[in-house]
MIMARVEX-182455 format. One record per residue (C-alpha): x, y, z. Coordinates in nm, 2 decimals, decimal comma. Example, Ala and Ser with C-alpha at 12.3 -4.5 7.8 and 13.67 -1.06 7.14 Angstrom:
# residues 2
@u=1,23 v=-0,45 w=0,78
@u=1,37 v=-0,11 w=0,71
END
This chain:
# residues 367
@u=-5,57 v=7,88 w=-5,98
@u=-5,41 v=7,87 w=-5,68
@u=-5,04 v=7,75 w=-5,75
@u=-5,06 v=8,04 w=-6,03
@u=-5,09 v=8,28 w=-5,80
@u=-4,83 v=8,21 w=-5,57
@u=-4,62 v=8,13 w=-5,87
@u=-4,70 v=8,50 w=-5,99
@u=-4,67 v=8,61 w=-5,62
@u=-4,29 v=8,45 w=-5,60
@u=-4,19 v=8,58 w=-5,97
@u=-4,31 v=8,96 w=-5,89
@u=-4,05 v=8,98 w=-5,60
@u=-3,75 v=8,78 w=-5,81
@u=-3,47 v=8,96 w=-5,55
@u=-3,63 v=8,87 w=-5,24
@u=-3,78 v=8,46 w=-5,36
@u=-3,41 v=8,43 w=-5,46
@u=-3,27 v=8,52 w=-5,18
@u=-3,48 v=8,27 w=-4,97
@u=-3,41 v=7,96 w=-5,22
@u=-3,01 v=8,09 w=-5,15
@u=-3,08 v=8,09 w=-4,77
@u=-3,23 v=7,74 w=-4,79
@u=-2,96 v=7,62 w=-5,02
@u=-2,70 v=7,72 w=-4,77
@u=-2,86 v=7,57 w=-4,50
@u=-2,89 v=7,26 w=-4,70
@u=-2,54 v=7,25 w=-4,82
@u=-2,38 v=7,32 w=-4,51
@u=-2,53 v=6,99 w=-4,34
@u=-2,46 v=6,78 w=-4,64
@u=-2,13 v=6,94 w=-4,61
@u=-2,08 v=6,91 w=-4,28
@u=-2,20 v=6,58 w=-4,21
@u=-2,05 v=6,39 w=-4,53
@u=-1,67 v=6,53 w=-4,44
@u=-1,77 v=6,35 w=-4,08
@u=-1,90 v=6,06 w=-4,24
@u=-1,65 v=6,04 w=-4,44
@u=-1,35 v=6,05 w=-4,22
@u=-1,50 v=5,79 w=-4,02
@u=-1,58 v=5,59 w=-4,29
@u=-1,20 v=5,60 w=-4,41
@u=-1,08 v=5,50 w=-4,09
@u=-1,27 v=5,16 w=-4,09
@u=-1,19 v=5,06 w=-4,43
@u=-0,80 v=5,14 w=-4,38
@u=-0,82 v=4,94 w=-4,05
@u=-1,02 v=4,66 w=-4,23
@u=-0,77 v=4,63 w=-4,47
@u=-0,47 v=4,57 w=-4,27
@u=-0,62 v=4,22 w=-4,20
@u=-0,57 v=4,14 w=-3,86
@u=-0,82 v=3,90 w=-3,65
@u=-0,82 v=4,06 w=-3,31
@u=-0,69 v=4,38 w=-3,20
@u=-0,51 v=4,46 w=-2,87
@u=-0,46 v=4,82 w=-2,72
@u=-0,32 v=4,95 w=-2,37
@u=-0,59 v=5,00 w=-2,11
@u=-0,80 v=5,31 w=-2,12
@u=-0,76 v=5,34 w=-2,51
@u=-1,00 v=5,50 w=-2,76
@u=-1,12 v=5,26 w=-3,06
@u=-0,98 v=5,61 w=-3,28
@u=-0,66 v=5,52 w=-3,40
@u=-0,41 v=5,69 w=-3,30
@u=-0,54 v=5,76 w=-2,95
@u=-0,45 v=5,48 w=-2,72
@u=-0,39 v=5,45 w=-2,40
@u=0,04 v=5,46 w=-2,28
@u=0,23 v=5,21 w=-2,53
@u=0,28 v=4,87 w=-2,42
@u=0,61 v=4,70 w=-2,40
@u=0,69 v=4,50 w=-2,75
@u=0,75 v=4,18 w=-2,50
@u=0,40 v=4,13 w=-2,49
@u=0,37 v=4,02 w=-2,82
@u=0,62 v=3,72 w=-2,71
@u=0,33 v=3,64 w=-2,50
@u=0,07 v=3,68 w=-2,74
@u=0,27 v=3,48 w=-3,01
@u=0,25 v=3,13 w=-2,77
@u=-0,14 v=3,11 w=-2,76
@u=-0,35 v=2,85 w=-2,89
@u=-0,45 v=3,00 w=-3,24
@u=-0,24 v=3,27 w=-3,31
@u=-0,02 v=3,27 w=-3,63
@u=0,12 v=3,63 w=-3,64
@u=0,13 v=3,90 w=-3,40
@u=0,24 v=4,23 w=-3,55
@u=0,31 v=4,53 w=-3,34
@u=0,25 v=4,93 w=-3,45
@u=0,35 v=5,21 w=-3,26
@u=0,13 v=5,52 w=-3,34
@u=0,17 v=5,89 w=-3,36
@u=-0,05 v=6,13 w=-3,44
@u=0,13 v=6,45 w=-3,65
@u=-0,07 v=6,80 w=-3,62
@u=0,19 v=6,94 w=-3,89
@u=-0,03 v=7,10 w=-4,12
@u=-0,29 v=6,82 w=-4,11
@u=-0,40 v=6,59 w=-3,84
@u=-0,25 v=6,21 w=-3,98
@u=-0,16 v=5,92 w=-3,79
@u=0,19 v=5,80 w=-3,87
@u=0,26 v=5,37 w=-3,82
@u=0,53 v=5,26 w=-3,75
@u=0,57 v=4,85 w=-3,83
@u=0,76 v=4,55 w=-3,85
@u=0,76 v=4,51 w=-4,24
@u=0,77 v=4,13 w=-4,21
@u=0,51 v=4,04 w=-3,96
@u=0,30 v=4,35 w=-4,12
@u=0,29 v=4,27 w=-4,39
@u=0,22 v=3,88 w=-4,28
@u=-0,08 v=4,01 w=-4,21
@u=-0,19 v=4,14 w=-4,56
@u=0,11 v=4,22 w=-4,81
@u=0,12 v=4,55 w=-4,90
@u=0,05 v=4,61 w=-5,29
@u=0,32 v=4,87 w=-5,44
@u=0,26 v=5,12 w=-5,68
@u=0,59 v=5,23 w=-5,71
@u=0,93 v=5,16 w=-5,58
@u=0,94 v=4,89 w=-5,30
@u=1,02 v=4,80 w=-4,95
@u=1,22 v=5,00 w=-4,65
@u=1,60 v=4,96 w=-4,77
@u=1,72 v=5,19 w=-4,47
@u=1,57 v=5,35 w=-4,17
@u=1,52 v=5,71 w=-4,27
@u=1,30 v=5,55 w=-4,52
@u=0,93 v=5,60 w=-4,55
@u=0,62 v=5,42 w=-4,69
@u=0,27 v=5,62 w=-4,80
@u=0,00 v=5,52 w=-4,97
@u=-0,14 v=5,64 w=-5,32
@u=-0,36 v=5,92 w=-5,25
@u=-0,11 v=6,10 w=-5,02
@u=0,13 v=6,07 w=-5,32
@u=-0,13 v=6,17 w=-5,54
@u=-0,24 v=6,43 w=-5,30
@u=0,11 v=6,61 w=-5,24
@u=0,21 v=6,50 w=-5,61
@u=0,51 v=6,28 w=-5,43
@u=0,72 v=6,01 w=-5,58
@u=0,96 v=5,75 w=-5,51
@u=1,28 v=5,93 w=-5,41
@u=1,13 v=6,24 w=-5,29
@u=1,21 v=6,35 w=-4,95
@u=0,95 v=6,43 w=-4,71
@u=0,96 v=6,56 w=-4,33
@u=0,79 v=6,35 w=-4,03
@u=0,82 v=6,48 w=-3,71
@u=1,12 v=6,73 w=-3,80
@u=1,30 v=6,43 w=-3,94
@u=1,34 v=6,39 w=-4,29
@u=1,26 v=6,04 w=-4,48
@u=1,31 v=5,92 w=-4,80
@u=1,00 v=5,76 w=-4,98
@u=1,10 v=5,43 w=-5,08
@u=0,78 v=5,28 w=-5,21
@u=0,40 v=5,39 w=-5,29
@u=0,15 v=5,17 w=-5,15
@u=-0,25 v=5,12 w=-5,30
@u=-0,45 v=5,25 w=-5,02
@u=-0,67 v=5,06 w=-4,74
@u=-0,34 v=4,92 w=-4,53
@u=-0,41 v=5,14 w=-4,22
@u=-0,19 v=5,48 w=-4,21
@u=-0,08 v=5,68 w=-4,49
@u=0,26 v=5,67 w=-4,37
@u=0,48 v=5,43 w=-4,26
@u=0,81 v=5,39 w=-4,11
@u=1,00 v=5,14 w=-3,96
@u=0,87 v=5,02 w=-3,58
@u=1,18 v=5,14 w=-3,43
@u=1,29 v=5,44 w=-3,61
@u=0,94 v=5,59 w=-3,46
@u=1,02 v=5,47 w=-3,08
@u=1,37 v=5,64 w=-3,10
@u=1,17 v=5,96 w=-3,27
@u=0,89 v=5,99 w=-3,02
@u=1,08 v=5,82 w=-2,69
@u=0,90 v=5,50 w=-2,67
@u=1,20 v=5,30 w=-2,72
@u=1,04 v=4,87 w=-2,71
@u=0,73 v=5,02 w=-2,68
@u=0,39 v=4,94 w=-2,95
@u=0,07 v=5,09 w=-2,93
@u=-0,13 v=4,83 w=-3,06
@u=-0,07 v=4,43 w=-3,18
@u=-0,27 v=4,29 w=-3,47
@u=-0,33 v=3,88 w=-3,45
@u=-0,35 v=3,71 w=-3,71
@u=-0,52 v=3,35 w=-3,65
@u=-0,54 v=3,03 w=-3,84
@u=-0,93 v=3,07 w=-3,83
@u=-1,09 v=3,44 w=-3,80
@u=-1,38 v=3,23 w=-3,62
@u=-1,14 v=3,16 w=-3,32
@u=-1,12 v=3,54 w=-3,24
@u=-1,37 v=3,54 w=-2,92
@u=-1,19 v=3,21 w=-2,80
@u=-0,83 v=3,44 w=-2,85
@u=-0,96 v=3,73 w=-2,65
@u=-1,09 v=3,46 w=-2,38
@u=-0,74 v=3,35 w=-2,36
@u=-0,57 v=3,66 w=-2,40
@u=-0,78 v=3,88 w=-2,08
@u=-0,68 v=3,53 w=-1,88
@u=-0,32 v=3,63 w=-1,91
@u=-0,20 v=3,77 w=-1,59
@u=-0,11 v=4,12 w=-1,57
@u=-0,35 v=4,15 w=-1,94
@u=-0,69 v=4,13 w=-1,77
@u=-0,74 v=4,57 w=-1,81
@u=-0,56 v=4,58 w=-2,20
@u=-0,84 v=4,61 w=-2,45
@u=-0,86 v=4,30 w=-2,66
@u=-1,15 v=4,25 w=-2,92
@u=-1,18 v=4,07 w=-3,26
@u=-1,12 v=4,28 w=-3,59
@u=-1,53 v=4,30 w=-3,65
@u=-1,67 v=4,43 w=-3,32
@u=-1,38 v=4,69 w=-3,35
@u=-1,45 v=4,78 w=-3,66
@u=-1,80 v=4,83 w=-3,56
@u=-1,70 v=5,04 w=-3,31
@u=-1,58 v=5,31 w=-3,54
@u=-1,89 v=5,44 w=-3,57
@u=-2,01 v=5,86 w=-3,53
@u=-2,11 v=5,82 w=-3,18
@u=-1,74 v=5,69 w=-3,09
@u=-1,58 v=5,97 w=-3,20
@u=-1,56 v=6,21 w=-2,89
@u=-1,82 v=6,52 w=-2,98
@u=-1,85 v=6,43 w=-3,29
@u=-2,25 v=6,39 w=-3,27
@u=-2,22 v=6,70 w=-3,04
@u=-2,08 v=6,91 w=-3,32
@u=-2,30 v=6,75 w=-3,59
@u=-2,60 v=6,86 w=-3,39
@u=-2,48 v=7,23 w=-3,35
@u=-2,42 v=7,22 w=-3,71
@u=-2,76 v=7,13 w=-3,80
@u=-2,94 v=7,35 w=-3,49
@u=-2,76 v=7,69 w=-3,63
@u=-2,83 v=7,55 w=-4,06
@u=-3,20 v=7,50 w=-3,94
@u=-3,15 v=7,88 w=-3,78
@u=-3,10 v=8,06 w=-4,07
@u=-3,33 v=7,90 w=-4,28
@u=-3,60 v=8,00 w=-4,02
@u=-3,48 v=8,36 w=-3,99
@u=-3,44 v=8,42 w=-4,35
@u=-3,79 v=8,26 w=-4,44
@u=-3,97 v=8,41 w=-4,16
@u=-3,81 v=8,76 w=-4,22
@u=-3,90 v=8,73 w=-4,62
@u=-4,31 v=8,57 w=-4,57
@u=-4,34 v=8,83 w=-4,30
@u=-4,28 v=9,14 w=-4,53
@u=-4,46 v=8,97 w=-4,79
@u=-4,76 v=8,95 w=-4,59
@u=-4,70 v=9,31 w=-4,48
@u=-4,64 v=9,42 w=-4,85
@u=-4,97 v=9,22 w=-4,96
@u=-5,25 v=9,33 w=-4,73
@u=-5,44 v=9,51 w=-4,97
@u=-5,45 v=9,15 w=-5,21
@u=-5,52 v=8,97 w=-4,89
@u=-5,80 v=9,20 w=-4,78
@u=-5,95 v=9,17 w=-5,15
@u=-5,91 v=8,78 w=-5,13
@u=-6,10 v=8,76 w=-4,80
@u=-6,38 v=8,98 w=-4,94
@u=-6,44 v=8,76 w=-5,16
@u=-6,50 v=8,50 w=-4,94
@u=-6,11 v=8,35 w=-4,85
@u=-6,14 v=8,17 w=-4,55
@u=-5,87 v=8,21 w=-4,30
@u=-5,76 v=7,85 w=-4,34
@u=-5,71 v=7,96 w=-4,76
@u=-5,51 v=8,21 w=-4,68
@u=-5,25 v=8,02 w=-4,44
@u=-5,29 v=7,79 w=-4,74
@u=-5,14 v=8,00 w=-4,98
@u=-4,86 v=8,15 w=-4,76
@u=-4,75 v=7,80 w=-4,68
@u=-4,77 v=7,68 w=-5,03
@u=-4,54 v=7,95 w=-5,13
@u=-4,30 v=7,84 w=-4,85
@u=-4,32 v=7,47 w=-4,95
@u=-4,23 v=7,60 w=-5,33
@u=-3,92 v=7,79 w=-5,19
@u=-3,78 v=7,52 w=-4,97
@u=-3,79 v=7,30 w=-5,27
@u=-3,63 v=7,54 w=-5,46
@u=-3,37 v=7,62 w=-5,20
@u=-3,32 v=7,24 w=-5,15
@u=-3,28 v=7,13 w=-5,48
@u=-3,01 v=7,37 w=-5,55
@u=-2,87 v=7,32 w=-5,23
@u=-2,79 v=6,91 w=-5,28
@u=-2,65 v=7,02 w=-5,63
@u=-2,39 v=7,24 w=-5,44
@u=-2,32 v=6,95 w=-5,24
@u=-2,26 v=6,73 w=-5,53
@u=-2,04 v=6,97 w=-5,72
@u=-1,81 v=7,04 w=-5,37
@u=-1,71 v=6,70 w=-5,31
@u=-1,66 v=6,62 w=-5,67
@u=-1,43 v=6,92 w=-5,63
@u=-1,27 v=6,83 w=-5,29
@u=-1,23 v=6,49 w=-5,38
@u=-1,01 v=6,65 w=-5,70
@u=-0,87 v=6,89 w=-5,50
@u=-0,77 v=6,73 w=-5,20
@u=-0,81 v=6,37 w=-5,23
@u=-0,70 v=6,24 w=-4,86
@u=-1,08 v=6,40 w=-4,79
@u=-1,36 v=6,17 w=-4,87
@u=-1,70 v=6,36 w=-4,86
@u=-2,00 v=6,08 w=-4,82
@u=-2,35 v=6,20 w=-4,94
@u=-2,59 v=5,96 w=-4,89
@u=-2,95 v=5,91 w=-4,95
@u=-3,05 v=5,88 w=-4,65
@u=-2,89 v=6,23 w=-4,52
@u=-3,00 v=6,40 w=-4,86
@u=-3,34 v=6,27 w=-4,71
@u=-3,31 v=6,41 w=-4,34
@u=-3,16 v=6,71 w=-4,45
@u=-3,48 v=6,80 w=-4,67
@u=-3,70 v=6,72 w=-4,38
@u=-3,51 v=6,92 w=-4,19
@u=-3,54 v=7,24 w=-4,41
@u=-3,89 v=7,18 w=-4,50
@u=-3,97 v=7,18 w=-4,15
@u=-3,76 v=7,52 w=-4,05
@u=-3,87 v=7,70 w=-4,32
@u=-4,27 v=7,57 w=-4,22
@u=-4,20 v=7,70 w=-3,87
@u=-4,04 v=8,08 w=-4,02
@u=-4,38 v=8,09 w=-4,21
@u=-4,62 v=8,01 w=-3,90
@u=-4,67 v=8,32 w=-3,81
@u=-4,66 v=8,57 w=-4,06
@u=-4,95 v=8,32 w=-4,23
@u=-5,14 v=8,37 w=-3,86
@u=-5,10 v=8,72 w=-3,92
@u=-5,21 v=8,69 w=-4,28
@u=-5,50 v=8,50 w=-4,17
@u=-5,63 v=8,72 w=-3,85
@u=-5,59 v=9,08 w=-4,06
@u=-5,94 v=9,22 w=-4,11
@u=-6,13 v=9,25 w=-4,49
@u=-6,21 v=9,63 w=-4,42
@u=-5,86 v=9,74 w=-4,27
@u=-5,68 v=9,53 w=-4,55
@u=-5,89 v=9,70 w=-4,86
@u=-5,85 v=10,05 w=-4,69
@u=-5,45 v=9,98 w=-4,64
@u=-5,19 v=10,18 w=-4,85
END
């Protein structure tokens, strides 16, 4: 009897319940949103670092675990130094630049041979740098930009030649030649980072031993490939939680305010029903009941359609733009229902107090 009754309650005002499923849904979607672009960019990162298929990773002092942002580029020399310990099969050195033209991507330039002595790369199309204005990228930038082999493309106002497309997962998306970037961006014998590859991943703690034991290397950041890659983590991203946060705080805000704003006129517009319900014996805790219930029924409403926007957007931004991954996971679909339940409870606390506390006699003589 009940659940007909706020059914009938929530059909008789289509306009406003609608509106409050929309407000929900936007509050849903925009975490979902939010947080799955976050998750997925992070999530990118570590599988294209995975891939590359180094053991253990060494950066300048003071460098981020974010590719990209390390510390001042070491000289190249030191891999000479790295290449005579105990262990070590291949050291391959990248120089990095991050590029803000248009997008914000992290150009690599490498030594194709010790590179790719690492992990070969697997091509798609064409094949290997022939010249130095020549440029690598992977598949979904070509699929992304709709380039081929033989286009030309700009990189920091110079303009390259693709030579070859590359399956995805080998760490940048583009890749020129290690000293072609030095000349470009002044850091002439200079690498930002040195991938080792050893004759047994299992000796990577005994290589970093014996790498901070090299004089003058005891600040540079050395650590094997896993406990870096488990470093690229949400929290490690520099205010990235602090934004995610935000994101949620002002979603949860407008679900509040738009469920508080549409249970508090209802109440107002229904104090003649409630004053007739409590005559006939409602007890206060009934009607908090029912105001509640019909909150509950919106926020499910609201959520619902909400995680089906979700879906549908990063089907459509992984179409449209396919360097973006968007990563919706149970676990978030989970939290972020929680989280609008909850906001949507707290906008109907107290226009259900104020349903409850209204008085029999003023509510039957209301117009």
């Amino acid at each position: 009897m009940m659940n007909k009754m706020i059914v009938g309650n929530l059909v008789h005002r289509p306009i406003r319940s609608l509106i409050s499923v929309i407000a929900v849904a936007l509050e849903v979607t925009l975490i979902l949103l939010i947080v799955g672009l976050s998750l997925g960019m992070v999530n990118d990162s570590r599988q294209r670092q995975a891939g590359i298929g180094g053991d253990v990773v060494v950066m300048p002092p003071g460098s981020s675990y974010i590719v990209g942002l390390t510390g001042t580029p070491m000289p190249i020399k030191i891999g000479d130094v790295l290449a005579k310990l105990p262990h070590v099969k291949v050291v391959a050195p990248v120089l990095t630049q991050v590029s803000t033209n248009g997008t914000l991507e992290v150009i690599a330039g490498i030594d194709l041979k010790t590179y790719e002595a690492l992990e070969p790369f697997h091509f798609v199309q064409g094949g290997p740098f022939q010249g130095p204005d020549e440029v690598l990228i992977d598949d979904i930038l070509a699929r992304a930009k709709h380039i081929k082999v033989g286009d030309k493309i700009e990189i920091l106002r110079h303009e390259f030649r693709v030579s070859g497309v590359v399956a995805p997962g080998k760490g940048a998306r583009k890749f020129v030649q290690i000293d072609v970037l030095q000349d470009l961006n002044g850091s002439k014998g200079r690498a930002s980072v040195f991938y080792l590859k050893l004759d047994n991943p299992a000796n990577a703690d005994a290589v970093v031993s014996e790498i901070k034991a090299v004089p003058g290397m005891e600040t540079h950041i050395a650590v094997s490939m896993g406990y870096y890659l488990s470093m690229l983590t949400p929290s490690n991203y520099p205010g990235l939680l602090t934004f995610l946060r935000v994101v949620i705080a002002i979603s949860m805000t407008i679900g509040f305010i738009v469920i508080f704003q549409a249970m508090y006129t209802a109440v107002m517009e229904r104090t003649r029903e409630i004053g007739i319900l409590k005559s006939m014996g409602a007890s206060k805790l009934y009607i908090v009941n029912v105001i509640l219930r019909e909150t509950v029924m919106l926020a499910f409403g609201g959520i619902l359609l909400g995680i089906l926007i979700s879906l549908a957007a990063r089907v459509g931004i992984a179409h449209r733009i396919p360097t973006l991954r968007v990563v919706v996971t149970g676990g978030w679909i989970l939290w972020t229902t929680i989280i609008a339940i909850v906001g949507s409870m707290l906008g109907a606390m107290y226009p259900a107090y104020r349903a409850a506390q209204k008085d029999p006699i003023e509510a039957l003589a209301y117009e």
